[in-house]
Each structure stands twice: as C-alpha cells, then as structure tokens.
C-alpha positions, 0 to 999 in steps of 0.5 A: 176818119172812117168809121169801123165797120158794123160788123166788128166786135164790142169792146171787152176790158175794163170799160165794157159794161158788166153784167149784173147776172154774171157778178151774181154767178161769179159771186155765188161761184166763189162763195162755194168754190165749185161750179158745180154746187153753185150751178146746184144751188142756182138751177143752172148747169155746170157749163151755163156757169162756167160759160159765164165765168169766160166771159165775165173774165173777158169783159174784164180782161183778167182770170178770176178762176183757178181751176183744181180738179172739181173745185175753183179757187179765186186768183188774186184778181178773183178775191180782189173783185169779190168784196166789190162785186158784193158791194155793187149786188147789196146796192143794186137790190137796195135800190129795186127795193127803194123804187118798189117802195116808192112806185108802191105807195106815198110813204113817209121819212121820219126825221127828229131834228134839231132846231139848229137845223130846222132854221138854217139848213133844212129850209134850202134843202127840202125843195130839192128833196121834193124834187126827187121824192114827190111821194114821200112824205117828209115828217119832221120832229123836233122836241121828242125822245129821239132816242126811244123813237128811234129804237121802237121804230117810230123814226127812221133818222135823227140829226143831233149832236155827236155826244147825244148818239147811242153807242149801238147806233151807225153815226154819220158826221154831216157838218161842223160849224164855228159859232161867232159873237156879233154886235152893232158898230156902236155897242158898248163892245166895240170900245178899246179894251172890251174883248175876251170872255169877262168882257163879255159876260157883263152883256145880254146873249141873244141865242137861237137854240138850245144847243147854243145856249147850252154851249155858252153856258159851258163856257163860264165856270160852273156853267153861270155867265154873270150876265143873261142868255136869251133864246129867241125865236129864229135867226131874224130876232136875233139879228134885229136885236143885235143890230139896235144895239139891246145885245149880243148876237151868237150866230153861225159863222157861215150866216151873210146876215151880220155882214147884211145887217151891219152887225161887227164880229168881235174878237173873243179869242178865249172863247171858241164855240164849234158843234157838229151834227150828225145823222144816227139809225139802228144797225139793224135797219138799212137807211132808206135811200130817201134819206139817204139823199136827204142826209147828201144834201145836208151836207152839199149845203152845208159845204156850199155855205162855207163857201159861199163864193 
C-alpha cells in the first residue's frame, strides 16, 4: 500500500497530541470567561488566545468556546474537559518539580513503617525503588511516634493500621491480608477434635509482630488467652519453631514458607484474623512522587503475593 504523501496534513482529533500551553490558555480562558482579561493576565494578545483556542478545538474535534459578545462561556464539552485539563496541569507541574528536585540534590524519603512491612514486603520492594530513585535516600523508622513526626514535618509518610490514622490525614488502603494458624503435621493439634479457638488456647503462640500479637490477644475475651504469645524475631524463627513442633506458627496466608517447610494450616474457623495497612500524610503537603512509586510498589507486590501463580 502507498504511503501518503509527506506533504499531507497531521492528523487532528482526539488522538492528535495536546499541547501543554494550550490547555493552560484554555484553562485560564475559562476561568475568567473572556479572552480578553485572560490575554491580560497572561501578557498575551486577545487573538494569540483566541487563535490557540481554534486550534486546540481542532485538535480535539469538538467546540469548547460560546462566544457572547466580549465574554465566552464553556460548552458542555468545555466544562466537561476543564476539570480534566486541570488535573493534567497540577500533575505535570508536580512532576517538573519532583525532577528539579531530584537532579538538584540527593534527598531523603522518610518513611515510619511497621514491622509487618519491614519482614515481608519492604524487603522486595526497595531494590526496584533504588532502580528508579538512585539519589534518594530512603529512611526508614520503626518504633517512633509516627503521628507527631508526621505533623511536625520530620516524616514524609507513615505505613500503619487503618484505626491508627488521624482524621486530618489523606488515608490511602495499600493491601489486606488473612492472617492463618500452622503447625507441624505431628503436633498435638493435628489429632481429631482439636480445632477451634479452646483448642487453641491451651498452645504456645509464636507471632512476628506487635500487630499480630495484638490481634490474637483481641480475640479471647478480655484480651487473655489461657495459653502464651511470644513475639520473635522474623518469619524464619517462627517457621523453625513451628516446624519442630515447640508451637503454633501465626503467619500470613500469602507466606509459601509453611507449604516449604512443612508446616499444616489448621482449620480455626471461629477464629478469623485479617489487617490492612495503609499509607497516611498531611493534606497540606503534596506526597512526593518518590513515594508515590514507593507506595505503587507496595501494592503490586502485595497483589502479585496473592497471586503467586
């Protein structure tokens, strides 16, 4: 098939590509509906805008503009590309800022996060996000006031629970996972007519965080299991622990270790255990596109572990 001649004009429409400038005239037109006062405003002519405006709706293939003697007001396609047009302005002044930032100098994201974060998922994360961030410098808290920091400025983010955000706070859910009980084939457990929650009880708990160790605790009445909890360090203490036999693992459903290392998930159907984290900052201060990709990581791994296949 013959190729169109050079000579022909671009394509317009939809899919021909928008011009920045313009949406900022289209913007600023509409804001003050008059070409006029917005060529006053912007230093520009009257006809530099209006000349703009044809050709954006050109490129668009619609009419955006009524005009009414001195003033223009915005068609149903007019109004309904503003808010967009607006949208695509804050974020491509948020991205020249984040590259001048970034090219300026290293700087540092601060990031309070749990420790259920911090052995599961921040662990596959952070060598990707060196991959897209070589100047930054990731700075991880655990074991503050995450809160306080946050509003006095000495954090940038903080991953937690949903109950532990403040309410002047943008809140951001990242994942949810079911928490499960997992034993040794031989354990005590396995035997017919020891499952459910009093079954249970008369064992030793191994946990990997606070977080869960709280939420086992919720679950008996006043908060007191008759049997012990005991937090230790890491999922790989709890899986060898668990796997000899000396007690009952609580781990996360997406974790392949119990199927690797033998461990058997009991049935504990009248005790459910599920947590979500999510991500939090003030609504005053933009979140920085670095943890922007950071927090879009998290939750691709997140979404990737529960599906594993």
């Amino acid at each position: 098939m013959p190729h169109p001649p050079a000579s022909e004009p671009a394509s317009s429409g939809p899919e021909a590509a928008l011009d920045s400038r313009r949406l900022h005239l289209f913007v600023v037109s509409a804001r003050e509906q008059s070409f006029a006062v917005a060529a006053q405003e912007l230093n520009l002519s009257p006809s530099a805008i209006s000349h703009s405006m044809k050709a954006l709706e050109q490129d668009l293939g619609c009419t955006l503009f009524r005009r009414i003697g001195p003033r223009v007001e915005l068609t149903a396609a007019g109004q309904r590309l503003l808010p967009l047009a607006e949208g695509l302005l804050r974020q491509m002044q948020r991205l020249r800022q984040e590259v001048v930032a970034l090219e300026a100098a290293t700087r540092q994201l601060r990031v309070a996060v749990p420790a259920m974060v911090c052995s599961g998922l921040l662990p596959v994360v952070l060598p990707d996000f060196q991959d897209c961030f070589p100047s930054v410098q990731l700075q991880v808290l655990t074991g503050i006031e995450a809160a306080t920091a946050l509003a006095a400025g000495e954090l940038d983010l903080i991953l937690t629970q949903p109950a532990e955000v403040p309410a002047e706070m943008v809140q951001r859910e990242l994942y949810r996972e079911s928490l499960g009980f997992y034993v040794a084939p031989f354990h005590l457990l396995r035997q017919p007519g020891q499952t459910g929650r009093t079954a249970l009880a008369k064992h030793l708990l191994l946990v990997t965080d606070e977080d869960s160790r709280r939420r086992v605790l919720g679950g008996w009445p006043g908060g007191e299991p008759p049997g012990r909890i005991w937090l230790l360090p890491g999922l790989h203490s709890v899986r060898e622990l668990a796997r000899v036999g000396q007690g009952v693992a609580v781990l996360p459903e997406w974790t392949q270790g119990p199927a690797q290392d033998g461990l058997v998930r009991l049935p504990v159907d009248d005790f459910p255990l599920e947590r979500a984290c999510v991500a939090c900052w003030p609504r005053e201060r933009p979140l920085p596109w670095a943890a922007e990709v950071l927090l879009s990581l998290i939750e691709m791994a997140a979404a990737e572990r529960r599906s594993p296949g």
